[in-house]
KOLFIMAR-8643 format. One line per 5 residues: number of its first residue (from 1); their letters; for each residue x, y, z of N, C-alpha, C. Coordinates in pm, whole numbers. Atoms other than C-alpha are relative to their C-alpha. Last residue first. Example, Ala and Ser with C-alpha at 12.3 -4.5 7.8 and 13.67 -1.06 7.14 Angstrom:
2
2 = SA = -82 -119 -6 1367 -106 714 -77 109 73; 89 -119 0 1230 -450 780 90 120 0
END
This chain:
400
400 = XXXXX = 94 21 -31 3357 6703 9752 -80 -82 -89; 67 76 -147 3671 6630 9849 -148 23 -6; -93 169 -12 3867 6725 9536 -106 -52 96; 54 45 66 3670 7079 9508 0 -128 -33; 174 25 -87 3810 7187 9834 -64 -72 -115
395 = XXXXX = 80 -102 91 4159 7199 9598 -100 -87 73; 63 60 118 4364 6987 9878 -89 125 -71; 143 25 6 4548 7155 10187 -29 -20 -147; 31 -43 179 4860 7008 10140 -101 54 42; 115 11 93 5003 6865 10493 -25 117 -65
390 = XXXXX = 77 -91 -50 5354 6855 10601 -123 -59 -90; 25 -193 70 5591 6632 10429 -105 16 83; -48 -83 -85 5770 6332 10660 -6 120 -111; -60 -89 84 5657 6060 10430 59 136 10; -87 81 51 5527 5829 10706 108 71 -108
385 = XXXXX = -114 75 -158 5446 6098 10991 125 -112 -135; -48 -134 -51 5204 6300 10711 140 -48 51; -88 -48 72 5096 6000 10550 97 69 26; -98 93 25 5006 5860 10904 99 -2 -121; -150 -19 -64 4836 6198 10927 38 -79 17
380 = XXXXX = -42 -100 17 4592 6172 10622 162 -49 87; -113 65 127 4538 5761 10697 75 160 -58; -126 98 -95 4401 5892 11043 101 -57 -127; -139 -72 -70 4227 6155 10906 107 -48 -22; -111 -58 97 3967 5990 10714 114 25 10
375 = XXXXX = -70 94 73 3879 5802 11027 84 81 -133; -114 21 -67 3797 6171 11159 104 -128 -67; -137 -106 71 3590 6244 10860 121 -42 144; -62 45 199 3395 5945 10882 95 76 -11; -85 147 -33 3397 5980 11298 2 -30 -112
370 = XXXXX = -141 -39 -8 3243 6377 11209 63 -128 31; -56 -77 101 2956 6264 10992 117 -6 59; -60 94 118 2848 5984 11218 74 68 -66; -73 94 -13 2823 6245 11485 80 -115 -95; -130 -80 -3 2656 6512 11274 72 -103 104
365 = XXXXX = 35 -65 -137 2365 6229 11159 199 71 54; -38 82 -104 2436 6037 10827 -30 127 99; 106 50 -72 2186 6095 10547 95 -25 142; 8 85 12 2444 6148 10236 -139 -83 87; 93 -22 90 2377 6511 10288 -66 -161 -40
360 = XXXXX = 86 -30 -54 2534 6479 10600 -116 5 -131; 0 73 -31 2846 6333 10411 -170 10 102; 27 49 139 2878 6597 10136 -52 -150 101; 104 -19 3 2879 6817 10443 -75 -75 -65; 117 5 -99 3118 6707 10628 -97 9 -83
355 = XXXXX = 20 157 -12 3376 6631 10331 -116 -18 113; 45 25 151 3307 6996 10192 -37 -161 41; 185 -46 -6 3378 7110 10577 -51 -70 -101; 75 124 -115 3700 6837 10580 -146 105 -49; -43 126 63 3854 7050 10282 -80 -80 82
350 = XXXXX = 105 -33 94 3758 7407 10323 -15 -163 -34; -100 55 92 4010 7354 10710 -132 -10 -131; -119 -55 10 3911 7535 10988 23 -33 -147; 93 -141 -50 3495 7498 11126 203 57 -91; 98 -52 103 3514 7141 10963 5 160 19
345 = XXXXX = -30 -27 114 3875 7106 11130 -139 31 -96; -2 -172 27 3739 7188 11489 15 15 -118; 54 -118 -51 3536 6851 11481 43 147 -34; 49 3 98 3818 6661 11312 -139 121 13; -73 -91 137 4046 6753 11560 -39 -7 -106
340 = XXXXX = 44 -160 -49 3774 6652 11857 116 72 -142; 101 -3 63 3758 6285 11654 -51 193 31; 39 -31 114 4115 6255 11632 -173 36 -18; -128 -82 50 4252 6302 11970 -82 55 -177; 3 -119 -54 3911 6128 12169 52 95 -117
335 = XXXXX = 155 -6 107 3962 5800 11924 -63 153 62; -67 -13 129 4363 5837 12080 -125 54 -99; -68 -128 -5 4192 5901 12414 61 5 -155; 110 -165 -5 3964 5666 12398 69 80 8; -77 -119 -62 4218 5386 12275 -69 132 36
330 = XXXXX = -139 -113 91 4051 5087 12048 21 126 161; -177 23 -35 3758 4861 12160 62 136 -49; -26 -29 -113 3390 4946 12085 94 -26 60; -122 32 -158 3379 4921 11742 -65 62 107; -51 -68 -138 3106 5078 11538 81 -109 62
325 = XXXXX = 96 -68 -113 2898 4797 11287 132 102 46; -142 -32 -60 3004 4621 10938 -101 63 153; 12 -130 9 2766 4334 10782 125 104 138; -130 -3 8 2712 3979 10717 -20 176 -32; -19 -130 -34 2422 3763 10785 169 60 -28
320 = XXXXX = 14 -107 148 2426 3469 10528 -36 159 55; 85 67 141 2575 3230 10813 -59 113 -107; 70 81 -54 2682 3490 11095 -57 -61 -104; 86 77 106 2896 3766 10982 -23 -85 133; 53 130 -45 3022 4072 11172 -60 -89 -61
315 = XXXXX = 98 79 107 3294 4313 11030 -66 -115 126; -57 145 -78 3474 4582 11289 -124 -60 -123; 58 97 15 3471 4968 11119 36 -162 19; 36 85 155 3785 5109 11170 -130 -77 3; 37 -82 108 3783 5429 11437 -47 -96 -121
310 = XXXXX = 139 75 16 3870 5219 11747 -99 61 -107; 39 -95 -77 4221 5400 11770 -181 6 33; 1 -28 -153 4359 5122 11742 -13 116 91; 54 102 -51 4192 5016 11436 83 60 174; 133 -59 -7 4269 5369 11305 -56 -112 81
305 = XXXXX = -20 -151 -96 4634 5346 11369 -179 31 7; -11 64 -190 4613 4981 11219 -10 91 68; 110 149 -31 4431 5091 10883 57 -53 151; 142 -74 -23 4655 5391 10832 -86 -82 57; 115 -89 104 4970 5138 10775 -123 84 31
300 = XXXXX = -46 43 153 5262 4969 10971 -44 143 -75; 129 22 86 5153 5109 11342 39 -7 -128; 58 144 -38 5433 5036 11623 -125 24 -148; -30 121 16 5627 5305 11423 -40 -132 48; 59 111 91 5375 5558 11409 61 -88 3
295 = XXXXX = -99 -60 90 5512 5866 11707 -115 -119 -91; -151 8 29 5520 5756 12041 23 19 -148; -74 81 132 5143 5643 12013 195 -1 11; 148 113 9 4963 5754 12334 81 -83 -86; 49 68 -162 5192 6052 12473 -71 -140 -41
290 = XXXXX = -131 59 -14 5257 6162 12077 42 -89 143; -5 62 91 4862 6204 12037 150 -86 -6; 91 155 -50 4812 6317 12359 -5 -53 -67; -88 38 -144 5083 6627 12320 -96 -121 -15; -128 86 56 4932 6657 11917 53 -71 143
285 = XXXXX = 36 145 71 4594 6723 12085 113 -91 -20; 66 120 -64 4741 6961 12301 -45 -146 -66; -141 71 -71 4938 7124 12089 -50 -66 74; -43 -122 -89 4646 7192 11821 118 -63 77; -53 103 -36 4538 6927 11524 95 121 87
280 = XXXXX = 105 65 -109 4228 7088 11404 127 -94 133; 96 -88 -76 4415 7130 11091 -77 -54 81; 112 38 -14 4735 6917 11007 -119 83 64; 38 -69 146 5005 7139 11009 -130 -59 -22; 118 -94 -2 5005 7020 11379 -3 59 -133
275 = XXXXX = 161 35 -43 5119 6687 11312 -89 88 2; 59 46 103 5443 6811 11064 -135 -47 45; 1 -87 61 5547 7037 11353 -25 -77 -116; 120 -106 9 5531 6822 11600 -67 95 -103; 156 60 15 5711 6482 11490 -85 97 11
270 = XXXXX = -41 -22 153 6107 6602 11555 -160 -14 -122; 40 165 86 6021 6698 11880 -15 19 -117; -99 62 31 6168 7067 11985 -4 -98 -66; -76 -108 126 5884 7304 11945 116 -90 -26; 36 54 156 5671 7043 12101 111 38 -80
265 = XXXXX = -47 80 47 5861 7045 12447 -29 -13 -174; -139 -25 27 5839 7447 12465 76 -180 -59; -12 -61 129 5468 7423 12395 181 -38 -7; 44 89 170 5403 7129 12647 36 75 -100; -71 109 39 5530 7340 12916 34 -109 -128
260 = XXXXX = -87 -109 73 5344 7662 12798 165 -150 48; -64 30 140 5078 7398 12842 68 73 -61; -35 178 88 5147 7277 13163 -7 20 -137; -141 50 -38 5164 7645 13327 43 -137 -92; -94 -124 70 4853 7788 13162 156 -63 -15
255 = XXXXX = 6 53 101 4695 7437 13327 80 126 -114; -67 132 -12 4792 7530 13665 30 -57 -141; -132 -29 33 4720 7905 13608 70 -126 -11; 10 -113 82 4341 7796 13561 185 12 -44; -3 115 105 4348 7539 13827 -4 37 -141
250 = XXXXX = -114 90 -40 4402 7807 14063 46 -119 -120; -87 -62 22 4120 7983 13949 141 -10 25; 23 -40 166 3937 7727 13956 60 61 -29; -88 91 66 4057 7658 14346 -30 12 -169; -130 -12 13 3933 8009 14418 93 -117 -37
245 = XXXXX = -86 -67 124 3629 7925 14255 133 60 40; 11 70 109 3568 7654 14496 43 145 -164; -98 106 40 3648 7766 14813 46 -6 -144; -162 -62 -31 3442 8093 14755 135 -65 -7; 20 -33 81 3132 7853 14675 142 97 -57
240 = XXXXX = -73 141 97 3191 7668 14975 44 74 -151; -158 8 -50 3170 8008 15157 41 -118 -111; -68 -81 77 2840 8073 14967 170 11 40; -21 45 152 2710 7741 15057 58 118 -47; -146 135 -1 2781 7785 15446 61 -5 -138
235 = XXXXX = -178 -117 -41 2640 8192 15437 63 -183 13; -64 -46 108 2317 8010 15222 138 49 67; -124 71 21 2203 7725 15462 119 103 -144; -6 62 -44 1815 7844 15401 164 -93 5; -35 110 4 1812 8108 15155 29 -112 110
230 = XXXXX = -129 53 -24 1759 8473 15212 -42 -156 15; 22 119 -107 1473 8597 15029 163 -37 34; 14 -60 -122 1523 8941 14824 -6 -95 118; -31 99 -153 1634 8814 14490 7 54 113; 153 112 41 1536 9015 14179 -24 -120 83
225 = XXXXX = 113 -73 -37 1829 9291 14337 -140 -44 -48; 1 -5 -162 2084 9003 14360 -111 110 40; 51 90 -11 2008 8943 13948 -31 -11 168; 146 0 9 2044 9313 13862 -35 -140 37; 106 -41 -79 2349 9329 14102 -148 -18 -35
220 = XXXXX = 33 50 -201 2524 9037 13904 -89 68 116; 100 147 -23 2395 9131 13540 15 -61 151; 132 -51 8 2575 9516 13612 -118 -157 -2; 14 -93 -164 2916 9391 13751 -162 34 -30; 20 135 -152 2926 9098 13479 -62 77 128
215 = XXXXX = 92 87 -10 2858 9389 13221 -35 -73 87; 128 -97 3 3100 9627 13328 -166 -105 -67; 46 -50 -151 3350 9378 13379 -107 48 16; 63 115 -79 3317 9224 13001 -5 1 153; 114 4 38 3356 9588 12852 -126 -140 89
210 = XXXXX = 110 -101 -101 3638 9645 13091 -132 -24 -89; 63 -129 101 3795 9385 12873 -37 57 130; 154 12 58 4002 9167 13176 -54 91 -120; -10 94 139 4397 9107 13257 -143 -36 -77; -101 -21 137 4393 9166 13591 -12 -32 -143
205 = XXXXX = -37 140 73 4166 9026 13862 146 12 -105; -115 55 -98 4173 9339 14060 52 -108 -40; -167 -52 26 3978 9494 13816 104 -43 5; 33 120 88 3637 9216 13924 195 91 -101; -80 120 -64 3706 9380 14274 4 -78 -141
200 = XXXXX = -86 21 -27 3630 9735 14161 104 -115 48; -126 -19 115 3370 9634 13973 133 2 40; -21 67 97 3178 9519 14237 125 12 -148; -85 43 -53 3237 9817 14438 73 -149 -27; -158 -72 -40 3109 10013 14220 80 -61 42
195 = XXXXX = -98 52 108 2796 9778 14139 138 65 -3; 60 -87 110 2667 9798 14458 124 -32 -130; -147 -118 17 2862 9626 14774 -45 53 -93; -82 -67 -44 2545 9580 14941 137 74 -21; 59 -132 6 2366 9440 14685 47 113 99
190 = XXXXX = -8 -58 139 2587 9215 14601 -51 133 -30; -172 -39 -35 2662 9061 14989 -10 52 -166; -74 -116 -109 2284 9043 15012 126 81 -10; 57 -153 70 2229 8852 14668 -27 163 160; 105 -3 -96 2479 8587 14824 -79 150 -71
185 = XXXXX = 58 155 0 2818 8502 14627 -176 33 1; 157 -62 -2 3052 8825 14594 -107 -169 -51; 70 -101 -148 3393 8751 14737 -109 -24 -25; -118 24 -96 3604 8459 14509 -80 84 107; 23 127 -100 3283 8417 14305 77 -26 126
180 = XXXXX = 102 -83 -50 3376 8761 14100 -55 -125 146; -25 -88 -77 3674 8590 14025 -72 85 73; -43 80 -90 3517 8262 13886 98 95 119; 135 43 -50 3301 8493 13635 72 -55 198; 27 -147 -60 3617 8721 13533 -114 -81 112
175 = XXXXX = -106 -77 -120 3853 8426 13459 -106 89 53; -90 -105 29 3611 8194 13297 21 90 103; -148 88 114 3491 7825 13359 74 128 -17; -143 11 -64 3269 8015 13639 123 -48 -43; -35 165 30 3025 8144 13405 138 -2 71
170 = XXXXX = -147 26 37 2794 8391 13530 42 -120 -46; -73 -142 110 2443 8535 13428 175 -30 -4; 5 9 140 2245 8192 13521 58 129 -79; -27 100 43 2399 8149 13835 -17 -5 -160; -103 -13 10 2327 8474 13965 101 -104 -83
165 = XXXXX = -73 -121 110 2035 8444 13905 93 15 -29; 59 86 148 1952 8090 14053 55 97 -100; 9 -142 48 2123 8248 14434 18 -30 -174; 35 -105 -119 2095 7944 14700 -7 165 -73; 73 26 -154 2053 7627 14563 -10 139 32
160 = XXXXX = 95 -25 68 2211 7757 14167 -168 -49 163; 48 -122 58 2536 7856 14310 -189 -28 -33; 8 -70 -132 2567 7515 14507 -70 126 -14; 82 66 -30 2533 7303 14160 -93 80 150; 107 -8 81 2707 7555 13985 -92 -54 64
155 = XXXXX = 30 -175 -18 2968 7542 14206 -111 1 -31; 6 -5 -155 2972 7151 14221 -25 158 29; 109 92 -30 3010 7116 13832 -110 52 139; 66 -79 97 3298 7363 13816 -185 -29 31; 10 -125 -74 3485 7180 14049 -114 82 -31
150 = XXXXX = 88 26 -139 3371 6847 13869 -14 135 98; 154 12 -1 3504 7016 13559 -76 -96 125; 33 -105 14 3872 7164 13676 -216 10 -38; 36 -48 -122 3930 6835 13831 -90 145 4; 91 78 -32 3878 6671 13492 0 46 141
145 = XXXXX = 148 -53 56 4052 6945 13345 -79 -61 56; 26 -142 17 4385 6917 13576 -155 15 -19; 16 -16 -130 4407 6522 13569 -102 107 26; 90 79 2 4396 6554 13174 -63 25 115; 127 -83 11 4648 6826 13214 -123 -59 -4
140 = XXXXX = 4 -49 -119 4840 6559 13419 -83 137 -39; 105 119 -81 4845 6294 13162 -42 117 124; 102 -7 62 4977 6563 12910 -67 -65 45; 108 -127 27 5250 6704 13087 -179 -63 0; -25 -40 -118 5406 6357 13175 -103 89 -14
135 = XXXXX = 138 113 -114 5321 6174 12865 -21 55 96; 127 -58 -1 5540 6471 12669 -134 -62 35; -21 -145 -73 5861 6412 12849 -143 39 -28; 1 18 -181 5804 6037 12780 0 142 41; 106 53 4 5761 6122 12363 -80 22 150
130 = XXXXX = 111 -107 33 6050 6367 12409 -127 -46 -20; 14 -87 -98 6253 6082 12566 -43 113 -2; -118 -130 -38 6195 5882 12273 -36 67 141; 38 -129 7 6011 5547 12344 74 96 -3; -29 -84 -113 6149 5213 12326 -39 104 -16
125 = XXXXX = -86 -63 42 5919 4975 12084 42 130 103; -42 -96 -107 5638 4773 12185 142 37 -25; -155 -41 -24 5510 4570 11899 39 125 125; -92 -130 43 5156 4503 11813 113 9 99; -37 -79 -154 5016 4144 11852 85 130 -38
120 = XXXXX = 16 -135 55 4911 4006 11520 5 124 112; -88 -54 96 5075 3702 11473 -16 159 -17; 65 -112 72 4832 3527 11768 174 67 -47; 96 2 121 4907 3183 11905 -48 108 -78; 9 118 122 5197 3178 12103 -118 -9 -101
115 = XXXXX = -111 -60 97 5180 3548 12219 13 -117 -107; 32 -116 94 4809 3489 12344 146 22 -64; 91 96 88 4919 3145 12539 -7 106 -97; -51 86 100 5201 3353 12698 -99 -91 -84; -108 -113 105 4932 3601 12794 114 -57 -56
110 = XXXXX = 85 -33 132 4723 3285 12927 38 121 -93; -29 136 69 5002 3161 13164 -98 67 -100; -153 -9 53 5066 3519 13320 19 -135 -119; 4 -128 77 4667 3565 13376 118 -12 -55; 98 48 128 4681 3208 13519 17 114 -78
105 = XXXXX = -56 113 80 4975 3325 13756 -102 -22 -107; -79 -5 99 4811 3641 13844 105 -112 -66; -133 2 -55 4537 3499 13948 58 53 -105; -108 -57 17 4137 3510 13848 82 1 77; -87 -22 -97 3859 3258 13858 132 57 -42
100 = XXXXX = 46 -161 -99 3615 3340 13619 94 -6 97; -88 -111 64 3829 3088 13337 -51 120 86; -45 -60 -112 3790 2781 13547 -9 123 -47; 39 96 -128 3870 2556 13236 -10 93 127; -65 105 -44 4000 2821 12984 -103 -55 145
95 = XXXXX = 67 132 122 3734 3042 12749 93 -129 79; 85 -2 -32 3751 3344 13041 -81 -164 -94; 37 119 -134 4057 3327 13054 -153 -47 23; -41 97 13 4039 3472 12648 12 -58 153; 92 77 72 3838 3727 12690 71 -152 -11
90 = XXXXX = 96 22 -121 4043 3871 13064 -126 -91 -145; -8 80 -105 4334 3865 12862 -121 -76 61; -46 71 71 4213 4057 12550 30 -149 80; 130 32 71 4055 4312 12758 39 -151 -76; 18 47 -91 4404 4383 12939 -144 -97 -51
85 = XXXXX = 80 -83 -91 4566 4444 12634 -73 -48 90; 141 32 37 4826 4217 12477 -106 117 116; 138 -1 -153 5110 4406 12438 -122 -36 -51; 163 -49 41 5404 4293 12280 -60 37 72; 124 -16 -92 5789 4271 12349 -97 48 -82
80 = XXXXX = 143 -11 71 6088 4108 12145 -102 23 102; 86 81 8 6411 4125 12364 -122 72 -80; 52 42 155 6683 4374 12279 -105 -131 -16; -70 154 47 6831 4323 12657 -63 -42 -159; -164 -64 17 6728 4781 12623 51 -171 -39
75 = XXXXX = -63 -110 157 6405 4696 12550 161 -104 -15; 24 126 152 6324 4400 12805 54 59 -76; -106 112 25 6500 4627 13039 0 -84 -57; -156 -95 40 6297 4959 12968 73 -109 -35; 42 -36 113 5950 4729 12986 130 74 -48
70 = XXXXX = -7 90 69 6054 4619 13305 7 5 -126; -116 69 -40 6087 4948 13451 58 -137 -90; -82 -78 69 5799 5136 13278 99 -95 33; -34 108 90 5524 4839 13356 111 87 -56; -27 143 -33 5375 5049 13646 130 -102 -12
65 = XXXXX = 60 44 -151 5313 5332 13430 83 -78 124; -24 -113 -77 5410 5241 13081 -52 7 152; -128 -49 47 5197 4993 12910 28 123 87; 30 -143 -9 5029 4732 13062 145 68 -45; 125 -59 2 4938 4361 12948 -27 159 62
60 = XXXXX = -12 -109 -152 5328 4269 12916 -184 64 -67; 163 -83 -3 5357 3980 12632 -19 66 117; 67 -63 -150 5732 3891 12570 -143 57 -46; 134 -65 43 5858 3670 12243 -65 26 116; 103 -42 -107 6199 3435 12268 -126 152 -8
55 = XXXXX = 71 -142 -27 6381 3347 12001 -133 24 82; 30 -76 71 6466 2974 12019 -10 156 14; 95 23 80 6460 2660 12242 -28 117 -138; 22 169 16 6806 2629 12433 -134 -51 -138; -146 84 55 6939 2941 12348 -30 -135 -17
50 = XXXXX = -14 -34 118 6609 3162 12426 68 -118 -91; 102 47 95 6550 2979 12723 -2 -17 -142; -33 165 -33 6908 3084 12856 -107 -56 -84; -88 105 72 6819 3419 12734 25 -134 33; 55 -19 63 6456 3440 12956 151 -59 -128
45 = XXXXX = 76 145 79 6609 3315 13227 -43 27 -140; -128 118 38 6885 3578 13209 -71 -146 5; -45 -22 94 6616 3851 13177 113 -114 -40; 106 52 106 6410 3714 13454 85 11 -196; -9 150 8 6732 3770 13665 -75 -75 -127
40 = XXXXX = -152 36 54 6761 4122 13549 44 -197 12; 17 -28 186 6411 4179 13604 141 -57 -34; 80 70 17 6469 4071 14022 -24 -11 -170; -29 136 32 6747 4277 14005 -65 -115 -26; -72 11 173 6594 4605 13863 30 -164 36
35 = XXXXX = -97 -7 -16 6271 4547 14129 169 6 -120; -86 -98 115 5981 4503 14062 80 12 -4; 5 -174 -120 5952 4169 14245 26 83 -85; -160 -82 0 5945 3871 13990 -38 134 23; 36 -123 -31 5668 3558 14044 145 120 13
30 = XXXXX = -47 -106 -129 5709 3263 13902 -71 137 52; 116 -116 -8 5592 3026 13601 1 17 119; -25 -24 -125 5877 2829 13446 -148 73 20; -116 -4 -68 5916 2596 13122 41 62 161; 22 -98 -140 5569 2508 13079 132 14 4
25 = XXXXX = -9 62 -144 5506 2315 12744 96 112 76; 90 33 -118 5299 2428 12492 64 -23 94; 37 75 -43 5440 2288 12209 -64 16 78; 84 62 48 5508 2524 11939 -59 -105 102; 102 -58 85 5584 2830 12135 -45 -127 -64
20 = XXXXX = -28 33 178 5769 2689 12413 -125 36 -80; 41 104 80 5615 2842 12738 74 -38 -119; -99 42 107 5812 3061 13020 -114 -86 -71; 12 153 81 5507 3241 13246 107 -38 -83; -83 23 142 5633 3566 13455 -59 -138 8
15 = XXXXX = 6 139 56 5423 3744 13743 32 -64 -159; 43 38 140 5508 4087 13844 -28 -156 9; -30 121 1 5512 4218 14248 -39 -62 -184; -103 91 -81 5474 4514 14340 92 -132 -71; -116 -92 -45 5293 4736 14116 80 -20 49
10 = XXXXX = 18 -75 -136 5163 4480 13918 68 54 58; -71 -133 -40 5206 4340 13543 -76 62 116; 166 -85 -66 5069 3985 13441 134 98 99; -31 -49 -118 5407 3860 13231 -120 71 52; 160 -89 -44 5316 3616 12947 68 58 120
5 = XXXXX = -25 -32 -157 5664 3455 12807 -111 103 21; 68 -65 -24 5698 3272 12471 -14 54 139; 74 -34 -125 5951 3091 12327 -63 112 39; -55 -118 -46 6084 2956 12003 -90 -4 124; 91 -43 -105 6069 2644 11797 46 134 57
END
């Protein structure tokens, strides 16, 4: 026999289940403060268990985060840990007596139920400290962009209430547009400073073509001189508007900053430089790719890296129905990683375009196309990781 142990993971406070694996029966089910000592105890129930009934088998429903602490000291006491995912939990309580009512005790008793009965739980393995160095960066440019597009959003939204022209000649995602936004807003305050003076402030930015000043400066007055009405609530919205691309521009050097971070960690990890040979497969990508996975060793073969990245076709039968469909499980960010590096690779690599096209021809729609060629991928760069050569590009004529 052996033992099993479901832990429901919270910021405070964890909850631990003990079960024997073949029988079922309850050895403890507590609650253990984050805390190191509190883990350190669990860790000495956990051997003791071990000794009396067998090799013991941990299920932790979050990874990292939270769940870093515990998750270190299971390592490090060389205990066996899995993760069942939270989804996984919440399908299965949902089949026990009661199963809408949620606790973290029940949640802790039904993740030891999931370790005892399922063989196919993936492995949690300690992470390099260049993996963890590059979670950091790369959760926080995430942060970054997603602040950087609501900002963005909200300008636009303001820009286009009170001055439409202007709106439709700039773009605030870029340096010159979102600098010009820092003063000149209002087709008053454009036409007054004329395009001279315009320019002179779009200079000040640094680091521009003069070809792309001299344009912006000339489409901004001609749009403030096709606008003569003043706007209802426009000197509040053009201040907001000021806010807002000065935080863009802010959020601009923020993200410069994270990924000249991210460059200096890649250059070192022993994993970068065979991922990005791969085309389409930039530092970013790779940073969220090594942030997500740690590399391939929780994933055997191509086929599990794609299943968890929700990329493998899922089979459904039903008496003499029987056919494949789209997942909707797996890792959006991992199924994110590969499907935007497959994307740039038709426009990079002679090898994926040939495989796009031969696949559009087939009848599938440019979505379908690029999630065939992405799946493709995924068994590419698991070669890549497993056999530690770079990638080949192929005679284009192979792939089509």
């Amino acid at each position: 026999m052996a033992v099993a142990v479901g832990i429901d993971i919270a910021k405070e406070i964890h909850w631990a289940c003990l079960k024997v694996i073949g029988t079922g029966k309850l050895l403890s089910n507590h609650k253990v403060e984050n805390t190191p000592a509190d883990i350190a105890d669990l860790i000495d129930e956990i051997g003791t268990a071990a000794t009396e009934h067998g090799p013991a088998t941990v299920g932790i429903d979050v990874l990292g985060g939270i769940a870093a602490l515990i998750e270190a000291m299971l390592l490090e006491a060389s205990i066996t840990v899995v993760h069942v995912s939270g989804s996984a939990v919440n399908r299965a309580r949902r089949g026990t007596v009661g199963g809408e009512h949620k606790s973290d005790p029940k949640d802790a008793a039904v993740i030891a139920d999931q370790v005892r009965m399922r063989d196919d739980l993936r492995p949690i393995i300690g992470q390099r400290e260049s993996d963890i160095d590059l979670r950091l960066p790369a959760g926080r440019r995430s942060e970054v962009v997603a602040d950087q597009t609501r900002r963005v959003n909200r300008l636009r939204d303001l820009l286009t209430s009170i001055h439409p022209g202007l709106e439709r000649v700039v773009d605030p995602t870029g340096k010159a547009g979102a600098h010009l936004l820092t003063r000149y807003v209002t087709p008053a305050e454009i036409r007054a400073a004329g395009q001279r003076r315009v320019l002179a402030h779009l200079r000040r930015a640094g680091h521009l073509r003069e070809t792309t000043m001299q344009t912006l400066a000339t489409t901004a007055v001609s749009a403030a001189q096709a606008q003569r009405i003043t706007v209802p609530g426009e000197t509040v919205a053009a201040d907001l508007i000021r806010g807002l691309a000065t935080e863009i521009l802010s959020g601009r050097e923020q993200l410069k900053a994270i990924d000249d971070r991210i460059e200096v960690i890649l250059h070192d990890h022993p994993d970068a430089a065979l991922i990005r040979s791969l085309p389409g497969m930039g530092a970013t990508l790779t940073a969220e790719f090594l942030s997500v996975t740690g590399g391939i060793d929780r994933f055997v073969t191509g086929d599990k890296l794609a299943a968890a990245a929700g990329l493998a076709p899922v089979l459904k039968q039903s008496g003499k129905v029987r056919y494949l469909q789209r997942p909707t499980a797996g890792d959006k960010v991992l199924k994110r990683v590969f499907y935007q590096s497959a994307f740039i690779a038709i426009s990079r690599d002679p090898a994926s375009k040939i495989y796009y096209r031969r696949k559009r021809t087939e009848g599938k729609a440019h979505h379908q196309a690029v999630l065939v060629l992405a799946r493709r991928r995924v068994n590419v760069l698991h070669a890549i990781l497993r056999n530690r050569q770079p990638y080949r590009a192929a005679d284009p004529a192979s792939a089509a």
